[in-house]
C-alpha positions in Angstrom: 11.1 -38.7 21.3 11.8 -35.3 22.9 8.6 -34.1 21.6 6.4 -37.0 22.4 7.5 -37.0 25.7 6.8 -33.5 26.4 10.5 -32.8 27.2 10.3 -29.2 26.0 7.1 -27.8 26.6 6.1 -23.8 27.1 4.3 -23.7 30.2 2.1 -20.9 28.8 1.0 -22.1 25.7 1.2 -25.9 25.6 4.0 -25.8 22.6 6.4 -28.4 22.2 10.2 -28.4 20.8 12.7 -30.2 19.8 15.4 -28.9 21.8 15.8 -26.2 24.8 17.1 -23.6 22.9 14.7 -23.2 20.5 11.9 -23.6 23.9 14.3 -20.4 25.2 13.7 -18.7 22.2 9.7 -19.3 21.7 9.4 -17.8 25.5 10.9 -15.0 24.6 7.8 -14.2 22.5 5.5 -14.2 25.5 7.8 -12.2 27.8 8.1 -9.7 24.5 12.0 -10.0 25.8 14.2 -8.9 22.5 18.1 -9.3 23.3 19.4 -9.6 20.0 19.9 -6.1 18.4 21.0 -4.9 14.7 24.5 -3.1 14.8 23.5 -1.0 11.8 20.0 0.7 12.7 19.6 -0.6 16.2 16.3 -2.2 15.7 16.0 -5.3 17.7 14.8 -9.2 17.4 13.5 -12.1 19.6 16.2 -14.7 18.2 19.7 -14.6 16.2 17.9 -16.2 13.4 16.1 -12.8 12.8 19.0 -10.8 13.3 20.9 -12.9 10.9 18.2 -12.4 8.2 17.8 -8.9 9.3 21.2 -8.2 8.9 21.3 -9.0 4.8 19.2 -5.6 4.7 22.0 -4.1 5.2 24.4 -6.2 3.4 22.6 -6.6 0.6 23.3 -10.8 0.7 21.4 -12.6 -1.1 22.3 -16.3 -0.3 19.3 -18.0 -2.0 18.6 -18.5 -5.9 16.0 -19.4 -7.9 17.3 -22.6 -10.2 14.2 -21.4 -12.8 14.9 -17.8 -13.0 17.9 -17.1 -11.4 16.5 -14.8 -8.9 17.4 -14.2 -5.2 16.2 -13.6 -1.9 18.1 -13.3 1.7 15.6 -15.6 3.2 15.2 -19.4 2.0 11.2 -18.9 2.9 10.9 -16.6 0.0 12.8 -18.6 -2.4 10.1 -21.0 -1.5 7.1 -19.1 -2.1 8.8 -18.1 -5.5 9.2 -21.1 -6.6 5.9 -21.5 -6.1 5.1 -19.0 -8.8 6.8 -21.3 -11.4 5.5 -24.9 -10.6 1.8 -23.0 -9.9 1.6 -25.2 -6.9 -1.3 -23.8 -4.4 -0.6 -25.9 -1.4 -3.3 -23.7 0.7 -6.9 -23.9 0.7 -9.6 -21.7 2.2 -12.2 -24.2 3.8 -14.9 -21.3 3.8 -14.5 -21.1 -0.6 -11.9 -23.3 -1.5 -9.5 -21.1 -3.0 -6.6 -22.0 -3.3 -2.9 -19.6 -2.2 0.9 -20.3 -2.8 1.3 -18.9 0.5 0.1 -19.3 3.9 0.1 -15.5 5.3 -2.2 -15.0 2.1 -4.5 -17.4 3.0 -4.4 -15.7 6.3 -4.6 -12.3 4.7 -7.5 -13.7 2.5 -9.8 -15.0 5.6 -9.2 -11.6 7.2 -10.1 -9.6 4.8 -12.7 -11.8 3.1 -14.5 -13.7 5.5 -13.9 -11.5 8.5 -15.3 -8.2 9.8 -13.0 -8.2 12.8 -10.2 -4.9 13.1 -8.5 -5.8 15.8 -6.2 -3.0 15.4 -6.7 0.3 16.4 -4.5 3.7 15.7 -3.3 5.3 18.5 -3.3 8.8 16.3 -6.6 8.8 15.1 -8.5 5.5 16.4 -8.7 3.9 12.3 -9.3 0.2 12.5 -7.1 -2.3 11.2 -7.8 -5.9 10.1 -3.7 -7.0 10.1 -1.3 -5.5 12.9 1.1 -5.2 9.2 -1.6 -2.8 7.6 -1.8 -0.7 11.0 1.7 -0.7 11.1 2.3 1.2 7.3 -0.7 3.5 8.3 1.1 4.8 11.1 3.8 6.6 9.0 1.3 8.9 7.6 1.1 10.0 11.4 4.8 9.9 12.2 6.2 10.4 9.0 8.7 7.6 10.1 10.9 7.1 6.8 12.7 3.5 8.3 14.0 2.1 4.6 17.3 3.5 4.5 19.5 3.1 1.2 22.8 1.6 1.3 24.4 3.6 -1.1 23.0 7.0 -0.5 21.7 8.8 2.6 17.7 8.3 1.0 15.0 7.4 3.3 12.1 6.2 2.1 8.1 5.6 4.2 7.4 2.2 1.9 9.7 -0.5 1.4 8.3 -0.1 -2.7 10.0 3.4 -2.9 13.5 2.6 -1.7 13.0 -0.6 -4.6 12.5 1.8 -6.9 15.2 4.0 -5.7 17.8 1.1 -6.2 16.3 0.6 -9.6 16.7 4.0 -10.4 19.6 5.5 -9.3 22.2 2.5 -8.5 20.9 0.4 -11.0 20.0 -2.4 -8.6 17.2 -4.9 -8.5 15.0 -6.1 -11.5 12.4 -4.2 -13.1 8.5 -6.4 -13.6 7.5 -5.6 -17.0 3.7 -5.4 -18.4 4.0 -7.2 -21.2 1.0 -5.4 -22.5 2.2 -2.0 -22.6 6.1 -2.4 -21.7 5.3 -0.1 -18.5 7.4 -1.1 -16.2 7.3 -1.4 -11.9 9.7 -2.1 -9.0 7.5 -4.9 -7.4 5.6 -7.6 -8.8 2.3 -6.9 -6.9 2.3 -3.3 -8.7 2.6 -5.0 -12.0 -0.6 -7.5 -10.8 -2.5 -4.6 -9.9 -1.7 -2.9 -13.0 -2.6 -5.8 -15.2 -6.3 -5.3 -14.2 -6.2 -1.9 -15.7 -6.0 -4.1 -19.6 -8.8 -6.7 -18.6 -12.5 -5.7 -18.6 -13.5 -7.7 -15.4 -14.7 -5.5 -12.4 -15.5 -7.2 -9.7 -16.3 -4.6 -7.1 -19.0 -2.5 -7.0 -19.9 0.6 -4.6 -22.8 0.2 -2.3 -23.7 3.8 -2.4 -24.0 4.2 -6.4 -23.5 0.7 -8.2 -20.0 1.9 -9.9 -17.7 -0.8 -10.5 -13.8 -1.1 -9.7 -11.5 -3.3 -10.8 -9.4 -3.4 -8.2 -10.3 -3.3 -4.4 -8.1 -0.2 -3.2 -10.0 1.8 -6.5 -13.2 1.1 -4.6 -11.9 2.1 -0.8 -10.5 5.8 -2.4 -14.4 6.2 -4.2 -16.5 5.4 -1.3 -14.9 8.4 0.6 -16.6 10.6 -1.8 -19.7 9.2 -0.4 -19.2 9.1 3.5 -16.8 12.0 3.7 -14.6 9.8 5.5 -11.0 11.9 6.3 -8.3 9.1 7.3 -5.6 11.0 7.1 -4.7 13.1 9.9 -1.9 15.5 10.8 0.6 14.7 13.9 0.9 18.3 14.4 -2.5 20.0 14.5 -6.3 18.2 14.5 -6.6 19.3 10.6 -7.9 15.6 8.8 -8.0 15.1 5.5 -9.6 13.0 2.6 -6.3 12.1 0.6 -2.7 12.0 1.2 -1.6 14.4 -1.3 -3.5 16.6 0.6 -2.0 15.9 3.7 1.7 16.1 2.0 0.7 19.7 0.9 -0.6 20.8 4.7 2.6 19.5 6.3 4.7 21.6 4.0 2.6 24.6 3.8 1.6 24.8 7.6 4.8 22.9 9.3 7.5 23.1 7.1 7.7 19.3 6.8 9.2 17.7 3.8 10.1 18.9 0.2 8.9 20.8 -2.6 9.3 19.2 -5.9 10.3 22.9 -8.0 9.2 23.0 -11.6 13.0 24.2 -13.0 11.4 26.2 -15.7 8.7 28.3 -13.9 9.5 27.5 -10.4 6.3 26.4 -9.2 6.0 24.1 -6.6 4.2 20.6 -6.0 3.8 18.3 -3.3 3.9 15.7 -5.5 6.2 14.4 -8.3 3.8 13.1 -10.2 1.8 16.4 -9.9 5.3 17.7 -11.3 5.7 15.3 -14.3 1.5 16.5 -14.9 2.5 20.3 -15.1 5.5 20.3 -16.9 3.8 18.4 -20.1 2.1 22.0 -20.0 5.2 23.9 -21.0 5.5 21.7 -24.1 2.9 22.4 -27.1 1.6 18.3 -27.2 -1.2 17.1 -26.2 -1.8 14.1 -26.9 -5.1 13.2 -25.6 -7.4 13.6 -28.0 -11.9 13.4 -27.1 -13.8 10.9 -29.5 -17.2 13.5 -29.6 -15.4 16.5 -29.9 -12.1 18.4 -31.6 -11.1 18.8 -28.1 -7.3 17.9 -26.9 -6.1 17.4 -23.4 -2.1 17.4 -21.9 -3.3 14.2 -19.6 -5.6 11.4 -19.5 -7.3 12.5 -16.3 -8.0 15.7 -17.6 -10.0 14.0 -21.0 -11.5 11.6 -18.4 -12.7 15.1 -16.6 -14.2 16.7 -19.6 -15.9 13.2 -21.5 -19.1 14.0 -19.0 -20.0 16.5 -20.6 -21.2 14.5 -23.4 -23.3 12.2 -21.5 -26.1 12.3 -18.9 -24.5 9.4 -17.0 -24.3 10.5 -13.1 -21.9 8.1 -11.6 -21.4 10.2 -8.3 -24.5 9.7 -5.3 -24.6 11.6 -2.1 -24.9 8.9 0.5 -26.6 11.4 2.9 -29.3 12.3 0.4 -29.0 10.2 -2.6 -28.3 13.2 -5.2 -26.2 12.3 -8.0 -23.5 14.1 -10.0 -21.2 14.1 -12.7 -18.2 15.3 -11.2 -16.3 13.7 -8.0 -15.2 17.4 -6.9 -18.8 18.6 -7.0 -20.3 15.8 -5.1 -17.8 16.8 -2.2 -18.4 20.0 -2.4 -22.5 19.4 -2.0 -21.4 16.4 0.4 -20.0 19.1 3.2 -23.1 21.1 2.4 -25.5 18.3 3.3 -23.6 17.0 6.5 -23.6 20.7 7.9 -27.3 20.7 7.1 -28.0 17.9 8.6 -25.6 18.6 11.9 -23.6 15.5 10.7 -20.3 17.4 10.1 -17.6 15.5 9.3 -15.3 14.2 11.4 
């Protein structure tokens, strides 16, 4: 009756409740007023209810299973959405093409990125537009280099909540590994292992505007295109140097600022930014290679270096200039000709 009546209303936004406290804590949200603050990492939270679920970072408390699989999460709206998973139920429907989600903030995630053209977000570092306050929010450690996902068992600090997973995995032998039951590869979180899945299917559903090449998965595409508009969205917090990808910005920070760590090959002592440009070089100290190309005797340490010579054996031009429509072979030499082009045409990139 509390609610019909209007008892607890919010002033500001029209809202109703069913009791004062819970008005109390919905106006905090319009003051921006957080008095509720984490004793472990200080972070801090409109209502206790946060905190408390907050708080099971920390203490790794896990208070919710799954009856089907035996999984379980610290907060009971997760349970829900997994459950969701088993029993296939898709309670949420997009009015504009009536798909269907398991979970509201996807069906909000889906309209945004789908139906919208809106980026209400902007990057106080280098002005990037953002469609989701969530995806501005992960961009802006490439700025900061902010590493907030702190292990419990170790002093580790990780940039993405995906790498501390995998840490857990890893080294304390925590968590549960998602396994492709294609190939047996195996990832920390289960929207890696959707995303890998495409790799074994044939469909690909996106398609670059500049050349026609097709992707099968979304974030595939948005890497490509920057081959065509030069675009540099990574940009250093210490200098104005910008640059295409982030391994490239990994290897600035340590070369030019000292930041971060080598990853030392223990045989020749070489260095890499990047482990997985680590693993790639130390298959060359062994006398495999596995990768074999169909046309020619040829063998190859890695798959990306067969996938770099099997042009050679075929006139196909896959890579356009979207200044002057010139196509390549190569990724690296449409770049290269990309930079000439802009400066030609007093477009240099920015």
């Amino acid at each position: 009756m509390n609610i019909h009546t209007h008892k607890y209303k919010c002033f500001e936004c029209g809202k109703c409740f069913q009791g004062n406290r819970r008005l109390a804590d919905h106006k905090r949200r319009h003051s921006g007023e957080k008095p509720f603050e984490c004793a472990v990492c200080s972070k801090r939270f409109t209502t206790s209810r946060e905190l408390a679920q907050h708080s099971r970072i920390h203490s790794g408390e896990k208070p919710f299973k799954c009856h089907v699989c035996d999984k379980a999460f610290s907060q009971s709206g997760r349970l829900h959405r997994h459950v969701r998973e088993h029993t296939g139920e898709k309670p949420y429907n997009c009015s504009l093409c009536n798909r269907d989600f398991n979970d509201f903030g996807n069906l909000k995630s889906h309209e945004r990125h789908v139906h919208s053209n809106r980026r209400p977000y902007d990057c106080r570092y280098c002005g990037k537009l953002f469609k989701s306050s969530v995806e501005l929010k992960r961009h802006v450690h490439i700025h900061t280099g902010a590493k907030p996902y702190s292990c419990r068992h170790c002093s580790d600090c990780f940039t993405w909540d995906h790498q501390l997973k995998t840490h857990l995995l890893k080294s304390h032998n925590e968590g549960t590994w998602f396994t492709c039951h294609e190939c047996q590869k195996k990832f920390s979180c289960n929207g890696h292992l959707k995303n890998h899945l495409l790799r074994h299917g044939s469909v690909k559903p996106y398609d670059c505007r500049y050349c026609g090449k097709l992707f099968k998965r979304r974030c595939d595409l948005k890497s490509h295109v920057r081959i065509h508009t030069g675009a540099k969205p990574y940009s250093c917090r210490h200098c104005s140097d910008r640059f295409t990808w982030r391994h490239q910005l990994k290897t600035h920070l340590l070369k030019s600022h000292n930041e971060g760590t080598w990853f030392t090959c223990h045989k020749c002592q070489k260095k890499f930014s990047c482990n997985g440009h680590l693993k790639n070089h130390l298959l060359r100290h062994g006398s495999v290679k596995p990768y074999v190309c169909i046309e020619c005797p040829k063998c190859f340490y890695t798959a990306g270096e067969l996938k770099y010579h099997q042009p050679i054996h075929s006139d196909v031009k896959p890579f356009c200039c979207g200044l002057c429509g010139k196509d390549f072979k190569r990724q690296c030499n449409v770049k290269k000709h990309f930079e000439r082009c802009s400066e030609d045409l007093g477009l240099a990139a920015h």
